[in-house]
MDAnalysis code that builds the backbone (N, CA, C; Angstrom):
import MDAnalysis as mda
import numpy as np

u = mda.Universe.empty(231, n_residues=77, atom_resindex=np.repeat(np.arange(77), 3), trajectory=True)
u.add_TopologyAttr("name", ["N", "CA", "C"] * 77)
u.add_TopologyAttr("resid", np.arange(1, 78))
u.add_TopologyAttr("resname", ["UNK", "UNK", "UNK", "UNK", "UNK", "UNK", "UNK", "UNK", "UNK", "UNK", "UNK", "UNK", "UNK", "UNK", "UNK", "UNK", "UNK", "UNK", "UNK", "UNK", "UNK", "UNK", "UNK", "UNK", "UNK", "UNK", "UNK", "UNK", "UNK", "UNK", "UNK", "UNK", "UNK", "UNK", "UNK", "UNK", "UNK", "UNK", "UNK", "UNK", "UNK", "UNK", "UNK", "UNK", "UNK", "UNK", "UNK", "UNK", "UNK", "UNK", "UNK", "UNK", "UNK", "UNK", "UNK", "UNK", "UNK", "UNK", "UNK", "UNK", "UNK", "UNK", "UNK", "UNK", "UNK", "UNK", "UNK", "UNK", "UNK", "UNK", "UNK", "UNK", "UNK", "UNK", "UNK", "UNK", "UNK"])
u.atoms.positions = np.array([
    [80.197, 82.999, 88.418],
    [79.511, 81.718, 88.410],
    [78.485, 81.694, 89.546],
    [77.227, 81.327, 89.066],
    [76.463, 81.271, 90.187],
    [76.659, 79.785, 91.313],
    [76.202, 80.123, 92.618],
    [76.361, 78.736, 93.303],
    [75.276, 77.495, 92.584],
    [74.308, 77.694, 92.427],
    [73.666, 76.660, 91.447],
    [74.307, 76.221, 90.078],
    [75.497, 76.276, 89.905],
    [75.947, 76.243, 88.707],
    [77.659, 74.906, 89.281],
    [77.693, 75.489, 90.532],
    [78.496, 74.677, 91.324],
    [78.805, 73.403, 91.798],
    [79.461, 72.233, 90.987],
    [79.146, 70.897, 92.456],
    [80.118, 71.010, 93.710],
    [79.636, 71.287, 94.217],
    [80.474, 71.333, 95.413],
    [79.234, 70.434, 96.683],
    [80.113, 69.590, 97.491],
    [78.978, 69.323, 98.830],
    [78.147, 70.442, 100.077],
    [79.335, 71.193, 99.452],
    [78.651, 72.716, 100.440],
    [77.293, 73.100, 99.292],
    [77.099, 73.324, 98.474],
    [76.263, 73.285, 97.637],
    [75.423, 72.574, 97.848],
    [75.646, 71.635, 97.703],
    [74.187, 70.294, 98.191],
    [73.861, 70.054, 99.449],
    [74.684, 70.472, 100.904],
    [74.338, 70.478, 101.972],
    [73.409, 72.142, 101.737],
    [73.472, 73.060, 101.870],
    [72.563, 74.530, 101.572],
    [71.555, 74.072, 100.561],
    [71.498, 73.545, 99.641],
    [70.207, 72.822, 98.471],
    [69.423, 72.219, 99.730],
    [69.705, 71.201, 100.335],
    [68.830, 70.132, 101.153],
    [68.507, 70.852, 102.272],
    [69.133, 71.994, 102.612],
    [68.602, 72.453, 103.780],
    [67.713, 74.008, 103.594],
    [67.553, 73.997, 102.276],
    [66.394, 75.033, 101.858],
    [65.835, 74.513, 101.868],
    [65.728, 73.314, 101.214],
    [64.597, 72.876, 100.420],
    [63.827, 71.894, 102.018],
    [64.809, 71.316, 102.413],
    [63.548, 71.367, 104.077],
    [62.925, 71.997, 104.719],
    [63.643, 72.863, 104.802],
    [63.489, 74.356, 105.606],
    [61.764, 74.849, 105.064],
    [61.750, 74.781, 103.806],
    [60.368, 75.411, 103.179],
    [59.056, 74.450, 103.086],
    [58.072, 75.131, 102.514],
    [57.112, 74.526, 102.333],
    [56.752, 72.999, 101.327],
    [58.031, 73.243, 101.039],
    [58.071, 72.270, 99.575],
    [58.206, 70.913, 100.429],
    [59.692, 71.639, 101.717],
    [60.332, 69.693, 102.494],
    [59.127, 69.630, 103.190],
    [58.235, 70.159, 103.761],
    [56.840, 69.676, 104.347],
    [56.418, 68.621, 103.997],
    [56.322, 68.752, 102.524],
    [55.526, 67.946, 101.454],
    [56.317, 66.435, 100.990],
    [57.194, 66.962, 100.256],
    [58.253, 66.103, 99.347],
    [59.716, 66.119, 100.961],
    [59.048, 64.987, 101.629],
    [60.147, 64.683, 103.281],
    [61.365, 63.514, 102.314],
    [61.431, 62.983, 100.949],
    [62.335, 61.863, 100.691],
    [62.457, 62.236, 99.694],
    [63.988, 63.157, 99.465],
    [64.923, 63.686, 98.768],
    [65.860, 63.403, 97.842],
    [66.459, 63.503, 96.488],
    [67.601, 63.334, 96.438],
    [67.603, 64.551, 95.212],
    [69.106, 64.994, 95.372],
    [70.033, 66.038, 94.588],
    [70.568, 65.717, 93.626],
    [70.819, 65.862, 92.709],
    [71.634, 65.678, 91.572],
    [72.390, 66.924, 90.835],
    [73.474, 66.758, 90.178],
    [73.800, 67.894, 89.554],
    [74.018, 67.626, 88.128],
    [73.398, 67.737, 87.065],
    [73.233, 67.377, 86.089],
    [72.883, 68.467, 85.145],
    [73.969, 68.603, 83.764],
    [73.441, 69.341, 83.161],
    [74.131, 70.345, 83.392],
    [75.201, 70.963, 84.070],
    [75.600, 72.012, 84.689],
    [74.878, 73.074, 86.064],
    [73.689, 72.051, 86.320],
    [72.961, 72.880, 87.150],
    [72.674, 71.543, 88.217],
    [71.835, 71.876, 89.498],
    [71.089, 71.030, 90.885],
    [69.663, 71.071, 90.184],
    [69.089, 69.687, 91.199],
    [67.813, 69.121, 90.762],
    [67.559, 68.690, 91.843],
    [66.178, 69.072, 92.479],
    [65.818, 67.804, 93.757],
    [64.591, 67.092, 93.062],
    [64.624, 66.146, 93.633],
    [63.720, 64.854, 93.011],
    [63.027, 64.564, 94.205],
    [61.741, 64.207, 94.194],
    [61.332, 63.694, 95.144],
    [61.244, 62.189, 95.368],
    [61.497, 61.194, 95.941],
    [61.660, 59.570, 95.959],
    [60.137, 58.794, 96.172],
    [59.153, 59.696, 96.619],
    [57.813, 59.232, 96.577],
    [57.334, 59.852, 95.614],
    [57.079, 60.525, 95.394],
    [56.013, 61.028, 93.750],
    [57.150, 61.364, 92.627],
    [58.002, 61.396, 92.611],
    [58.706, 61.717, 91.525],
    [58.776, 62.874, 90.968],
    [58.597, 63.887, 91.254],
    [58.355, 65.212, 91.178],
    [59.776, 65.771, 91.046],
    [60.438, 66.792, 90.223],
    [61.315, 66.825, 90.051],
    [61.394, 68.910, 90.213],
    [62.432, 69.879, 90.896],
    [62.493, 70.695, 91.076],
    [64.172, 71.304, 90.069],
    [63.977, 72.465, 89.783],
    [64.907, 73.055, 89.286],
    [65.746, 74.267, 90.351],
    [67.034, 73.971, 90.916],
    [67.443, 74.794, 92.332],
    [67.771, 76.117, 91.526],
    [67.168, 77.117, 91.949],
    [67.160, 78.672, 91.302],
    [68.256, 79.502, 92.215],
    [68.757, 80.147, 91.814],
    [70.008, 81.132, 92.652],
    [69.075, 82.397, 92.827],
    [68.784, 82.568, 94.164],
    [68.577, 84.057, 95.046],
    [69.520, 84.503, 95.791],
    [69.288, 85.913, 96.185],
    [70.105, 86.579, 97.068],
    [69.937, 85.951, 98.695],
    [68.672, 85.176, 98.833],
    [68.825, 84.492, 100.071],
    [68.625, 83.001, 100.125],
    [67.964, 82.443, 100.392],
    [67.795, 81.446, 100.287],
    [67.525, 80.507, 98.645],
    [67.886, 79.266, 98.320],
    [67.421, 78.797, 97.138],
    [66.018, 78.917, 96.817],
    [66.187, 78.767, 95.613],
    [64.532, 79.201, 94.786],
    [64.242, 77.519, 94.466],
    [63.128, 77.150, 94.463],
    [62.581, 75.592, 93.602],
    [61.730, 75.796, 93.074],
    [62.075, 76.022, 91.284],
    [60.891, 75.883, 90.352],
    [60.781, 74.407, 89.987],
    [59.427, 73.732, 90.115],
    [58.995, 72.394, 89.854],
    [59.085, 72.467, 88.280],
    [59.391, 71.679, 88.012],
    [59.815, 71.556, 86.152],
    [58.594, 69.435, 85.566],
    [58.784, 68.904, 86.591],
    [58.045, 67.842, 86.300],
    [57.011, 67.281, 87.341],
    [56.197, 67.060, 86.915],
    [54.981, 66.580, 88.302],
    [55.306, 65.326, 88.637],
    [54.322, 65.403, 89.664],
    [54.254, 63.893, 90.783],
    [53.053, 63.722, 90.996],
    [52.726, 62.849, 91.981],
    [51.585, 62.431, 92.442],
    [51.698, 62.937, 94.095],
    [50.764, 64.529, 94.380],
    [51.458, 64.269, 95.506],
    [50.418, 64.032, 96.437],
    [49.343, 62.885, 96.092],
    [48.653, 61.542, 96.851],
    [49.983, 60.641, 97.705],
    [50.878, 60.859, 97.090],
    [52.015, 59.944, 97.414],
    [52.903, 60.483, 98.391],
    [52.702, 61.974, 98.567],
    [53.709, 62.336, 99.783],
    [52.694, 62.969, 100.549],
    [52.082, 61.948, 101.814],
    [51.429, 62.712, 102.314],
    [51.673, 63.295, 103.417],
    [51.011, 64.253, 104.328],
    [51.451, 64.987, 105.328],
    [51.778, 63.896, 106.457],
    [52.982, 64.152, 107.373],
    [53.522, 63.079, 108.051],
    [52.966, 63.584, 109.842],
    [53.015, 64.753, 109.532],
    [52.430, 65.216, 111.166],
    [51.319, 64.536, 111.986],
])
């Protein structure tokens, strides 16, 4: 079984902390996880943008599966 295939909170604590960690949490800073479907999803809470959590040998993968507006998440720096 892959860990993306998993609900577990250890699962969704490692999901949220890739997905900050990268170029993506730069962007999309207001998060939420879901596990739906048998698989993880991050959503973004300002553009709505929706990611599919991919299983690698290191860190999680995020293929974007639905767009956003990302006028709406703008750089916070």
């Amino acid at each position: 079984m892959l860990l993306t295939e998993k609900n577990t909170t250890t699962v969704d604590r490692r999901i949220r902390r890739d997905f900050a960690s990268g170029d993506l949490g730069r962007v999309h800073r207001k998060i939420e996880t879901t596990f739906e479907h048998g698989q993880w999803w991050v959503s973004c809470r300002n553009c709505s943008c929706q990611f599919s959590v991919c299983d690698t040998n290191g860190p999680f993968d995020f293929e974007q599966v639905s767009g956003g507006d990302p006028l709406l998440c703008p750089d916070e720096d």
